[in-house]
Every structure is written in C-alpha cells, then in structure tokens.
N, C-alpha and C positions, 0 to 999 in steps of 0.2 A: 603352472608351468607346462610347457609341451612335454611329453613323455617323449617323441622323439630325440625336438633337441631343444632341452630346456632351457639354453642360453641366448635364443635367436630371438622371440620376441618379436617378430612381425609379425602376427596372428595371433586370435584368440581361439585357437583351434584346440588348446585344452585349459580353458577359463570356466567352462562350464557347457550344461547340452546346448545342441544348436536354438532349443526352443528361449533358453534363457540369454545365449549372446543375443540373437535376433531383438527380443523383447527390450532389451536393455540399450541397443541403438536406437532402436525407434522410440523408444519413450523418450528418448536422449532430443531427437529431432524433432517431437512434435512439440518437445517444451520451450525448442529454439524460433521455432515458428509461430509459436503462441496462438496452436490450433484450437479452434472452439469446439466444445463436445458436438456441435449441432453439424460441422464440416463435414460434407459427404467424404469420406475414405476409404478408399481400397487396398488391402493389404497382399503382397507376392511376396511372401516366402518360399526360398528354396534351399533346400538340406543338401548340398551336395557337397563332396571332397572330388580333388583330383582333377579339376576345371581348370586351373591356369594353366593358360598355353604360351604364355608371354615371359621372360622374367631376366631382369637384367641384375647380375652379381658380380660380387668383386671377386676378386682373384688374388691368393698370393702365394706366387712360384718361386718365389728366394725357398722354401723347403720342399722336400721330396718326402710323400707324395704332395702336391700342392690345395691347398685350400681353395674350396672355392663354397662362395654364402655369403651373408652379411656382413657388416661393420657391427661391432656389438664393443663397446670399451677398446678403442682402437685396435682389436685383433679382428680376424675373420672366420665368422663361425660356419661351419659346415653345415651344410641342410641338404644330403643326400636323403633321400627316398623322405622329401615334403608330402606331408598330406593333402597339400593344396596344390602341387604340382601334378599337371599331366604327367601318365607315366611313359611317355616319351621324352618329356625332358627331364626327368629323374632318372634314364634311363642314359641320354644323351651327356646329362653332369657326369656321370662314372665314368663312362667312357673318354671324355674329355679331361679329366683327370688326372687319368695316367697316361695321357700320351703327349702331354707337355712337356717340352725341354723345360734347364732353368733359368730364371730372371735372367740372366745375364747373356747368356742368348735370344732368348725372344720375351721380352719386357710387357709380359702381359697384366694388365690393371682392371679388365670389364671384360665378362663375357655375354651378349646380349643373347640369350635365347630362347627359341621359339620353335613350334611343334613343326615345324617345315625350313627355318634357317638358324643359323651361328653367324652371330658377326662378334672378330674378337679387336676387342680393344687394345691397339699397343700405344705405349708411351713412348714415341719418338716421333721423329720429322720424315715427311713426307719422299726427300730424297734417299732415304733406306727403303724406301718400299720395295725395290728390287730383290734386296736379300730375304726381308722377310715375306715373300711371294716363296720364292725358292724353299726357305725354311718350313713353311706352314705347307705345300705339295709334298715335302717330304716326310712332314709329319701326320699328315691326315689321307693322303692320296688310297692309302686300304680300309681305311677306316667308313663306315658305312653313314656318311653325312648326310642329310639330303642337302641343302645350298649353305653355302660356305661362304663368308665376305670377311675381309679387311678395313680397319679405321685405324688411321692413324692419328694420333693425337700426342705431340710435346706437353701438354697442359693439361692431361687427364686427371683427374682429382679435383680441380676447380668446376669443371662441362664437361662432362663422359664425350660429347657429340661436337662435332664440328661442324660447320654450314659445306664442307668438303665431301664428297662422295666417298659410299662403300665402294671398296676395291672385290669384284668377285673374284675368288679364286676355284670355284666352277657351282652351276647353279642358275639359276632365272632372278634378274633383278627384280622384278613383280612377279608376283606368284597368289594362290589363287586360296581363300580359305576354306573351313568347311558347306561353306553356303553357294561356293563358286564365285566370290566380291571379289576380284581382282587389291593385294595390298600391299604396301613394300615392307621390309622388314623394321624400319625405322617409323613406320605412320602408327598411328593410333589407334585401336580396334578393340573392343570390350571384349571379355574374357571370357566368357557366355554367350556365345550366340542368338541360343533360342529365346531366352528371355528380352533379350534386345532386339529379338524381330516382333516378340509381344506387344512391346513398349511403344513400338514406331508404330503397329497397327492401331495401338489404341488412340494413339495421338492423329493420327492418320483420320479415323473414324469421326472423331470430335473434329476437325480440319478440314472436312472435304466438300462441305459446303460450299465455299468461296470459292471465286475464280483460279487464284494463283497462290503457289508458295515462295514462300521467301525463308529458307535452309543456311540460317546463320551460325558457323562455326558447322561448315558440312561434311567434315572430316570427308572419308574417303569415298562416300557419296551413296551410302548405305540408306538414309533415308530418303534422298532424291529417287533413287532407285526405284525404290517401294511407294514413290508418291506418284509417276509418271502419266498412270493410267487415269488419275483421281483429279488432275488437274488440267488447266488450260494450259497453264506455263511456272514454268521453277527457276529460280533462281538462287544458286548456292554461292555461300561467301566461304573462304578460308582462308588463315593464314600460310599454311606448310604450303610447297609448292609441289612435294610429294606426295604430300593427301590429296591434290589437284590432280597429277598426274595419274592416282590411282582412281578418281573419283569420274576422269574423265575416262576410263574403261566401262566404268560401273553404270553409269546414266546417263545414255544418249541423249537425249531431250532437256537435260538442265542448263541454262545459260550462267556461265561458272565464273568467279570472279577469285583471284588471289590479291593476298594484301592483309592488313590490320584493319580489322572489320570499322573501326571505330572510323581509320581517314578516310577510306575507300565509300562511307554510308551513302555520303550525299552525294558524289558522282553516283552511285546506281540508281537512286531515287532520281534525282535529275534525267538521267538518262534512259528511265522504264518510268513516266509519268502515269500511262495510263495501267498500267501493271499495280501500281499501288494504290489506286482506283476500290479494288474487289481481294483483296489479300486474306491470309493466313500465315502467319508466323511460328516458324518450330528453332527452337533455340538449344543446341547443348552445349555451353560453353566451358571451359576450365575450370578449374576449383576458385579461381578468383571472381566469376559468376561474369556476367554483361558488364554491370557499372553504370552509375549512372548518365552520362555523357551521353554512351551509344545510345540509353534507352530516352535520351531528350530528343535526340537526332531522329531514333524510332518515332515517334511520339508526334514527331509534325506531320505524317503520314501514318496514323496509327491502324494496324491490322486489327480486325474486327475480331477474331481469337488469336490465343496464343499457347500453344505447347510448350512449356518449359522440361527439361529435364536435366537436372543439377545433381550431380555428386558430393555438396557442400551444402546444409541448411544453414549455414552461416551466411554466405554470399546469397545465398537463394531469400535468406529472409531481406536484408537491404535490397536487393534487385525488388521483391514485393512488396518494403514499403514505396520505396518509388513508383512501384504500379497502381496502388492502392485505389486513387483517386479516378484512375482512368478502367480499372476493370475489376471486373468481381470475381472472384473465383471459385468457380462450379465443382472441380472435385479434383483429388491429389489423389497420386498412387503411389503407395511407396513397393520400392521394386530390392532383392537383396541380390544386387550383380558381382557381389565378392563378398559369398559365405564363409563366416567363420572369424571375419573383418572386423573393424570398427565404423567401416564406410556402408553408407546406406544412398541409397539414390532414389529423388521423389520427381515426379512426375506431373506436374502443376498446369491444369486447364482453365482458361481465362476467358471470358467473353466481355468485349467493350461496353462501357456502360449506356 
C-alpha cells in the first residue's frame, strides 16, 4: 500500500522498488507479445518520482474542507502531496482546496490540472455560465493561478468533457510547454517529455530513409515537428481538432488532415498518389491500438518501414499479427513513460518484407 495514501490505489508507487515494478511490466509485456529470446531489445528505464504534470480529479464539495483525488469505493480519496505529481500541482491541489465555496453554490465534479492551467468542471447548463464566471473571479482573482478555464457540463459523471469549449476566465487558450510545443489544456501530451523526444528520435533515425512521412494519430504535432528537416513531405492525421489547432503551431511544413483516421485513409491516399510512392509510417495510437481495417486500407499502399509506438501490448500484439505477413520486425524498445505505473510503452520498428 502507499505510505502516503494507502487508499488511492492508482500507482504502484509502494508495491515494491522501482527496479522490481519495472521488471514485473515488462516481463508482463514481453509475455503478451510472445517475444523470442533471439528479438533484438532495447530496454529505457527511468526511476523518476514527481513527473506528472497532467491530472484530472474528482472533487467533492458537499463537505468543508472539500475532497479532491480519486474515486476509490464510491468516496473520494485525497491525494495531496502525490509522489507522482509535479510539485506544482501538489502545490496547486492545496491551494485549490481551500478556496472553494460549497456544492451548492458552485457544483464542482472535476478539476483538470496541469503545471501551467486549471480547468474546473461544473455540473450545470451552459445558460449559468454568467454566474459562475462572476463566482470563480471572485474566488480565485488573488489567488496565484497561472491560466484558469470553465466547463460546463449538466452530464458530468457519464463524459467529464463536452465537444463545447473551455470558458477562460483569464489565461492563454494555447499555451506553450516545457519544450516550447505550443498545447491546449484539453489535447494530449505525454508526461515526460525528454523521454518522448528520445523515442521520436529513435524512430526518426530508423524512418528517415524514405521520402515522405505519413504521422498517423499526430496528436499535437510533436513528431512532425522533429521529422521536418529529415523528410520530403509529412503528412499528419488526427482526430481532435484541438490537437490540429495546436499541431498546426508546432509544424509548419506538415500537410494536416482532421477526422477518424480510419474514413478519412483513402481520400489522403487517393489524393497524395505519388507521396505513397517512397513513404515511412510512424503510428501512436490510443490504447485501442490501429485495428485492423485502417491497417487493410494501409496495406494497399504499404509503407516500407513502420514506427509503432503503443501504450497497450495488448492491442499492439493483434495490430502485429495483422502485420506479420507483410513485415518483420527488426527491434522493439521498451520505453517506462509513467514510472511507478503498470503502463509500459513499446516502440516497434518494422521493415516490409
């Protein structure tokens, strides 16, 4: 159990040393993958506490002072001064607090935050926005924030998020991380940076052979970014249209597509013929992995390598039987982007057969 707070339970941050969690995912993943002794393997472990700069919690302000942490047996557990939180947001939970009214005043459910914004989740309809604009200036207006937003959501508890815009209540709607990536507070963004500009280099280096890339699921355009110089032409897909918006800060040179990567395939292929000619493919998708469909779509224009990198050896292994047949796979890296976790992220390089 955690010594801090033994009841929370999202980490294994006192299950044992880091050397023995580490060990025990990745034995976990290479048994899912059904890795041969012979598989070239590269292993990144990193021992680090105090990395999350991201982290969205519930909240509950029916008591004073109010709770804010997990869901653990329908109560909500407290997780002030996390060993895995930045201590900017461990610092920002305190502070936020105590400076809430209660439930019945301003009906807050989710606090989303992050080492440069707060966006708070209220439970109600969008026509109260006015009051609680006024409420939240007068609650926070001395208070040392750095960007501050609004969501309103009647249906909190079902989707934290709504396809509705944060309300700033002062602050920069895009804003800039520790690498200078332009990102909005609601897009995507790994929680580690330097390891994840590791990652993209490696895959970069194996990739840069070929003509052109093709940045399927290109979130907020961190790897287009870093490909710009190495390529002819890029081409990033995504679904968010705020990961577009931030992605389209980030990488001048990549021709950017929004949409569901899966309808959208064959309109981009169709209309960049000769682009899928000399290709390279870099893929990070959701924990649900490709699927196979997109990768049949892929497949009629197949990219002569492919950089996968998955957060799920589960999905990652069905995406690689489906590949089996059409490529071989030269070497994996497994990468630890959320130490102390049960999440391990591998890094899968492929050359057509």
């Amino acid at each position: 159990m955690c010594n801090v707070h033994p009841n929370c339970h999202a980490c294994s941050f006192s299950y044992g040393t880091y050397r023995e969690i580490w060990s025990k995912k990745l034995d976990k993943a290479i048994n899912i993958l059904s890795i041969d002794k012979n598989e070239s393997i590269t292993l990144h472990p990193l021992n680090q506490l105090h990395y999350r700069k991201k982290s969205l919690l519930h909240v509950d302000s029916t008591i004073i002072p109010p709770k804010i942490g997990l869901i653990q047996n329908n109560d909500v557990v407290n997780i002030n001064n996390c060993p895995l939180h930045s201590q900017s947001i461990n610092e920002l939970i305190e502070i936020t607090k105590y400076s809430l009214p209660h439930f019945d005043k301003f009906p807050l459910k989710y606090i989303l935050f992050n080492d440069m914004a707060i966006v708070l989740v209220i439970k109600d309809h969008y026509n109260k926005l006015p009051k609680y604009i006024e409420l939240t200036k007068d609650i926070f207006t001395e208070r040392d924030f750095p960007n501050l937003f609004l969501h309103l959501n009647p249906a909190t508890g079902n989707k934290v998020f709504l396809k509705s815009y944060l309300y700033p209540i002062y602050g920069e709607t895009f804003l800039r991380n520790d690498l200078g990536y332009w990102y909005h507070p609601l897009a995507f963004q790994q929680q580690i940076s330097s390891i994840h500009i590791e990652s993209l280099q490696i895959a970069i280096d194996y990739l840069k052979n070929n003509e052109n890339l093709l940045d399927i699921y290109c979130g907020i355009g961190i790897m287009s970014a870093n490909s710009e110089r190495y390529f002819n032409r890029i081409i990033g897909v995504e679904q968010s249209p705020v990961s577009i918006e931030c992605a389209k800060k980030n990488s001048f040179n990549t021709n950017l597509y929004t949409g569901n990567v899966e309808t959208i395939i064959n309109h981009i292929i169709l209309g960049n013929s000769t682009f899928f000619n000399n290709y390279s493919l870099y893929v990070n998708p959701p924990r649900s992995g490709i699927g196979e469909q997109l990768i049949e779509k892929i497949l009629k224009k197949p990219p002569k390598q492919i950089a996968y990198l998955s957060c799920n050896p589960k999905s990652l292994n069905k995406d690689l039987n489906c590949l089996k047949n059409h490529y071989l796979i030269n070497h994996i890296h497994f990468f630890d982007f959320l130490p102390y976790t049960n999440n391990i992220e591998a890094l899968v390089l492929m050359g057509l057969k």
